[in-house]
Backbone bond lengths (Angstrom), bond angles and torsions (degrees), N, CA, C in turn:
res aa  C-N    CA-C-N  psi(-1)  N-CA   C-N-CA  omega(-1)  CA-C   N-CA-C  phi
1 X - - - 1.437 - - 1.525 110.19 -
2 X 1.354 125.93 -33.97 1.307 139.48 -175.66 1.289 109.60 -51.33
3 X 1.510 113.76 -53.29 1.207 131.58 160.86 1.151 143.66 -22.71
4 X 1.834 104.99 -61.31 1.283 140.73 -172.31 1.714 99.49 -58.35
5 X 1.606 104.38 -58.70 1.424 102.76 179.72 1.453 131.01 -11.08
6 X 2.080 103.38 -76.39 1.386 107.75 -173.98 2.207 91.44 -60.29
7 X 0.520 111.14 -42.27 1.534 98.75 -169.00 1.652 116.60 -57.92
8 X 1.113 121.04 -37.34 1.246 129.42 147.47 1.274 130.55 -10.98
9 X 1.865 91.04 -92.17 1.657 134.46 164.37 1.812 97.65 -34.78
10 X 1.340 135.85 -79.45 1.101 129.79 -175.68 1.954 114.37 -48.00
11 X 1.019 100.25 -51.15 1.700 116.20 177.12 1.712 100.69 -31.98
12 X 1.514 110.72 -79.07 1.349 117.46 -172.18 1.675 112.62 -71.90
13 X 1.656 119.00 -4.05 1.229 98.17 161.50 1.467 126.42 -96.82
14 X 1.875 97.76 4.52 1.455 101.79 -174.93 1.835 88.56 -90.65
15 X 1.297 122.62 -52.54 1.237 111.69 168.39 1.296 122.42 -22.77
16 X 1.058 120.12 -63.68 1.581 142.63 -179.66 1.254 114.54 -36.88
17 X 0.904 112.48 -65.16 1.589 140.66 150.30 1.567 128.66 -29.48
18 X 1.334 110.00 -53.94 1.545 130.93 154.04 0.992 103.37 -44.18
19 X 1.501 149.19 -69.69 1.199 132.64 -114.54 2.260 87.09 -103.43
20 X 1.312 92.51 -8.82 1.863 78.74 152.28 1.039 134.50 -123.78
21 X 1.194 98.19 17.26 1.935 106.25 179.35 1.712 87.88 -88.85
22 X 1.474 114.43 -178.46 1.680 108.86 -170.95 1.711 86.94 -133.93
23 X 1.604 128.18 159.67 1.236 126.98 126.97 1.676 93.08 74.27
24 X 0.862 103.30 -129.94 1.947 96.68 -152.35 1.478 90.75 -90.59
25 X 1.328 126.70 -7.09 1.540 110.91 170.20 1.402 122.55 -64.05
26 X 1.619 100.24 -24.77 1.887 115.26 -168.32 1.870 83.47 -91.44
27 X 0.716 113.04 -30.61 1.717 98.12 -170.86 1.449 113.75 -87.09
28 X 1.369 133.25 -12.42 1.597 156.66 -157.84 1.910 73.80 -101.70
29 X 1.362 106.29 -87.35 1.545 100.18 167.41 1.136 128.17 4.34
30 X 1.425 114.90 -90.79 1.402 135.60 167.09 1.462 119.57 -21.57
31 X 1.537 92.37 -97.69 2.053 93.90 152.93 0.908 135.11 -21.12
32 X 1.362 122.33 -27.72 1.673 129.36 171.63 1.684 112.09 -87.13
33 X 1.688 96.92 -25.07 1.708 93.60 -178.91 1.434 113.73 -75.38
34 X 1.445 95.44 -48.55 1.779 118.33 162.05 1.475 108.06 -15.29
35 X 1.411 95.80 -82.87 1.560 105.22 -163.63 1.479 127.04 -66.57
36 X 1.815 101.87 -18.08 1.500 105.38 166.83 1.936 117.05 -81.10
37 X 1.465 98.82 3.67 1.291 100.20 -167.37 1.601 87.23 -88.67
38 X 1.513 121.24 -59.53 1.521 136.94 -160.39 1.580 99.02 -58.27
39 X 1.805 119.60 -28.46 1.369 107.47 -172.37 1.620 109.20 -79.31
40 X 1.352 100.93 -24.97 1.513 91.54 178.61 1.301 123.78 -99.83
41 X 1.136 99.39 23.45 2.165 109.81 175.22 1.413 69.30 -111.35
42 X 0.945 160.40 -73.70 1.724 143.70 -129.84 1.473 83.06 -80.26
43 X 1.035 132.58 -67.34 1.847 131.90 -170.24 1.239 103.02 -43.58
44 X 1.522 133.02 -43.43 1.864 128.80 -177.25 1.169 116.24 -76.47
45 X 2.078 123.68 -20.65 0.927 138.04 163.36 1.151 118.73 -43.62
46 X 1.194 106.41 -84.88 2.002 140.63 -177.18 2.127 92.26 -52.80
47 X 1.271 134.56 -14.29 1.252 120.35 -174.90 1.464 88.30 -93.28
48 X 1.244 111.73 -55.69 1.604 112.44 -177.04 1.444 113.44 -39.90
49 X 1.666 115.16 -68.13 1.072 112.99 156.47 1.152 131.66 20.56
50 X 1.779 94.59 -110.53 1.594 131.99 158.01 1.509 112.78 -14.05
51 X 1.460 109.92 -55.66 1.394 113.37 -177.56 1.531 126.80 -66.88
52 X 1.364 89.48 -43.48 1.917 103.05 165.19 1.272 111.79 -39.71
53 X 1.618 108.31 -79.22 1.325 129.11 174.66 1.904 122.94 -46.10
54 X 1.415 111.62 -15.72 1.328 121.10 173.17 1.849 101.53 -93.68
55 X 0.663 124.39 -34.80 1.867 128.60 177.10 0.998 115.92 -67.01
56 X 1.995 117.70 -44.91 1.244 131.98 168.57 1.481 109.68 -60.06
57 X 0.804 112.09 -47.90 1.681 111.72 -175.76 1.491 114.99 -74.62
58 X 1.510 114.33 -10.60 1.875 115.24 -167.97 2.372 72.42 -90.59
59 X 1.133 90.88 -55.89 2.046 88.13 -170.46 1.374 125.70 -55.75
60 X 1.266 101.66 -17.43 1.715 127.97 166.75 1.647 109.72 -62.70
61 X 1.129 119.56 -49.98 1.366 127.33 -171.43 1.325 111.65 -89.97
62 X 1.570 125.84 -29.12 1.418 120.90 167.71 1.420 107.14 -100.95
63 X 1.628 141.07 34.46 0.991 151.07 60.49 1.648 129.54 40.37
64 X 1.378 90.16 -94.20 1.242 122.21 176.13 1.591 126.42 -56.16
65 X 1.220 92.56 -33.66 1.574 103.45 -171.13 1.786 100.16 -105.56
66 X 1.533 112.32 -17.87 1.506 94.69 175.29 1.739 130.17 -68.79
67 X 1.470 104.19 -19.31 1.572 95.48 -179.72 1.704 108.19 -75.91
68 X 1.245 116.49 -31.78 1.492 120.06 156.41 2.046 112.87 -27.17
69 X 1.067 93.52 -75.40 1.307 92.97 178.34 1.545 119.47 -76.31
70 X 1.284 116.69 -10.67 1.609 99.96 160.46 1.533 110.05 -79.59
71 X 1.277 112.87 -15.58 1.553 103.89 -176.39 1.890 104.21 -88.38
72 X 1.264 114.19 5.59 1.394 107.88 -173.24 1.453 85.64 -96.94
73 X 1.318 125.78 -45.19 1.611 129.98 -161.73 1.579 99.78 -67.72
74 X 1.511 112.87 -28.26 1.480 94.63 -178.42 1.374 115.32 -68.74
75 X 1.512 114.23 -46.25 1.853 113.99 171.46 1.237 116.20 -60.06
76 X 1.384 122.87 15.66 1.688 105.27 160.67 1.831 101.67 -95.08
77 X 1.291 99.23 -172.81 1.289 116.34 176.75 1.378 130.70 -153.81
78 X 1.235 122.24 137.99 1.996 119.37 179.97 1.203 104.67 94.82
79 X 1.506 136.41 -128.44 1.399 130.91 -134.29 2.179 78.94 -131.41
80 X 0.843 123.15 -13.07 1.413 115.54 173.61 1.405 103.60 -79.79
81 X 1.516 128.79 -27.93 1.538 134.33 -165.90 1.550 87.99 -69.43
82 X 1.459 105.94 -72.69 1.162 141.51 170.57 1.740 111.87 6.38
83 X 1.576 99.77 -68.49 1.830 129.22 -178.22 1.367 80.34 -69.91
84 X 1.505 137.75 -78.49 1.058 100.55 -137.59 1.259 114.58 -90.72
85 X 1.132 142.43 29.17 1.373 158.67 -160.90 1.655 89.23 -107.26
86 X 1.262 116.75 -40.01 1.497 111.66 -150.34 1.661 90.06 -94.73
87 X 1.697 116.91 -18.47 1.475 78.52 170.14 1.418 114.44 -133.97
88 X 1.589 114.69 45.86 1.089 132.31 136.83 2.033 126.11 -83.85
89 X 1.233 82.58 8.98 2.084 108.10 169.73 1.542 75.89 -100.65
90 X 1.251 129.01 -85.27 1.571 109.86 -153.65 0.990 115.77 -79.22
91 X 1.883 137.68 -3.25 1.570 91.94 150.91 1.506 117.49 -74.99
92 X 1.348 123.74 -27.81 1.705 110.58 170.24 1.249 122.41 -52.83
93 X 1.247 114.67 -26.27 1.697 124.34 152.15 1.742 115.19 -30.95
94 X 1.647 83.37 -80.73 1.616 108.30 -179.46 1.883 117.33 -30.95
95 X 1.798 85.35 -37.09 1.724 95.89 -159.59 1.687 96.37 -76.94
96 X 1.457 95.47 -48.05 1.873 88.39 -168.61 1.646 112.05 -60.26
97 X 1.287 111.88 -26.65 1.510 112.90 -171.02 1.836 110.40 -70.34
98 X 1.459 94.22 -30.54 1.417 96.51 174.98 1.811 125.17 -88.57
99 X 1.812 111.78 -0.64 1.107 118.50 168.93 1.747 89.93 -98.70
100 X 0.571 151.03 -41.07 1.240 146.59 151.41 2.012 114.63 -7.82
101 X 1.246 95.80 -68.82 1.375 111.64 -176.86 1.611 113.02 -68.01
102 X 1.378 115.70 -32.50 1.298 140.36 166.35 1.459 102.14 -47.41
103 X 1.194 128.80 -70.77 1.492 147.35 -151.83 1.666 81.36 -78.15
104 X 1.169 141.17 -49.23 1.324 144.03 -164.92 1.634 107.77 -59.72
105 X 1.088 86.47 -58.71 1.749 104.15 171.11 0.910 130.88 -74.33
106 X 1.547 116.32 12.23 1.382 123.43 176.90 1.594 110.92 -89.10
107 X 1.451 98.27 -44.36 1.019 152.64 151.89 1.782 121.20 8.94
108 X 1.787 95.09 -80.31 1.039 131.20 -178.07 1.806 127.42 -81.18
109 X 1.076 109.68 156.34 1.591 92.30 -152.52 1.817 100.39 -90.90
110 X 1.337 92.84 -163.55 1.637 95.69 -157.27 1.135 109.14 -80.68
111 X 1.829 133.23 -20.84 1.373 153.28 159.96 1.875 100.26 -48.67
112 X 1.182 120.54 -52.32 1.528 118.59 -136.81 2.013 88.76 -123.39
113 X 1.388 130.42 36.73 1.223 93.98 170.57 1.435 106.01 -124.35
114 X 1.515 110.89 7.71 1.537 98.99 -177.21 1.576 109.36 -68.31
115 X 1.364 119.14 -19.67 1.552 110.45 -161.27 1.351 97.47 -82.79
116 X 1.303 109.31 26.17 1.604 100.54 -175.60 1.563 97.89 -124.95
117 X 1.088 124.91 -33.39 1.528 155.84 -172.36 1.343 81.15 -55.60
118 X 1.396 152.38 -49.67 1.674 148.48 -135.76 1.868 83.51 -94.87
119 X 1.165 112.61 -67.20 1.613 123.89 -173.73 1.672 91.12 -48.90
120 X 1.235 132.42 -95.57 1.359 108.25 168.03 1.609 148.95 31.86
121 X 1.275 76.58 -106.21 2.289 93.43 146.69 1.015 123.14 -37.07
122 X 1.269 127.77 -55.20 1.598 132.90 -153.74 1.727 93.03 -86.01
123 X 1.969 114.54 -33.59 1.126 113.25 -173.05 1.639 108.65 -70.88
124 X 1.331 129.60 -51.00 0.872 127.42 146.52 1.422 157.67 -1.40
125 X 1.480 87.94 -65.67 1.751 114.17 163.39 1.551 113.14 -67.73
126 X 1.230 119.98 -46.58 1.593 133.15 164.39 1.368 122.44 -43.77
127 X 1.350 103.10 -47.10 1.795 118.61 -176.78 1.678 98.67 -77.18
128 X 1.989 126.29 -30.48 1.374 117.56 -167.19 1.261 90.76 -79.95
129 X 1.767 138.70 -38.76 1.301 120.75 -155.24 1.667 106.03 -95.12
130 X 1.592 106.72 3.92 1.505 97.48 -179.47 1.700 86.04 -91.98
131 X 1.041 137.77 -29.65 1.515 144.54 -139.98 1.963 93.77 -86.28
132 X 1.415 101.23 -55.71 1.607 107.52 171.83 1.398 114.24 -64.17
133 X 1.502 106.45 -45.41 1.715 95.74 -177.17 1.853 121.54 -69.55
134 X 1.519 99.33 3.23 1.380 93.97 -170.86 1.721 84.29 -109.84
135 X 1.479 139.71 -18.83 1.146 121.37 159.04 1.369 149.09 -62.46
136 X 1.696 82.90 -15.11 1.817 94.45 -177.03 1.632 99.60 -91.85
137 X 1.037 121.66 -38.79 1.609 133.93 152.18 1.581 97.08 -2.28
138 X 1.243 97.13 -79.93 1.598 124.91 -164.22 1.439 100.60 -68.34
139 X 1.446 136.90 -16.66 1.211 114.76 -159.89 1.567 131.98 79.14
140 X 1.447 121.32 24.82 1.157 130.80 -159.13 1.471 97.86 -114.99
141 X 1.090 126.12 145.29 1.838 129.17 165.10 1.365 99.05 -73.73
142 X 1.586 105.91 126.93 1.604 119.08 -177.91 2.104 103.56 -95.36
């Protein structure tokens, strides 16, 4: 929405503007408001995008490295297996809640998804330091 503003603000002063230009000046106008409107829904698009596709790819790579560490948690044994069993449940916790938010934000249009983008991050950041702290646990290079 923050966004939308300056796009707005310019919109109604090109309007504004139109309504004294005459004949193909008000329509040259127009077309020009048009197209600054369509460039910046394609520009909030392609950021969203970007962002999807940048989250997907940080969960892609710790991914990769989680069956590693479920196979380290299985060779322990007793009440150490135990711990870390329980919070290798919450980072798979962590992960679905944040494909969750993903799918949400896919969702949502190109005006309204940054306020979601912040929850995101923080979800993110939560899932990397539970994800490392359960590797050093294990003995793994984070």
């Amino acid at each position: 929405m923050k966004r939308m503003l300056p796009l707005l603000l310019t919109m109604i002063f090109v309007v504004g503007a139109c309504s004294k230009k005459s004949g193909n000046q008000t329509d040259e106008m127009k077309e020009k408001a048009r197209e600054t409107y369509e460039s910046t829904q394609k520009s909030m698009q392609d950021s969203k995008e970007d962002f999807v596709k940048n989250v997907q790819a940080q969960l892609n790579a710790i991914d990769k490295q989680m069956e590693e560490i479920k196979s380290n948690i299985d060779q322990k044994s007793g009440k150490t297996k135990q711990e870390l069993q329980k919070e290798w449940e919450g980072l798979k916790e962590k992960r679905q809640n944040l494909l969750d938010k993903l799918a949400e934000l896919k969702t949502r249009s190109e005006e309204n998804w940054q306020d979601l983008k912040k929850d995101i991050n923080n979800q993110l950041s939560s899932m990397k330091d539970s994800f490392n702290g359960l590797k050093n646990k294990l003995g793994l290079k984070s």
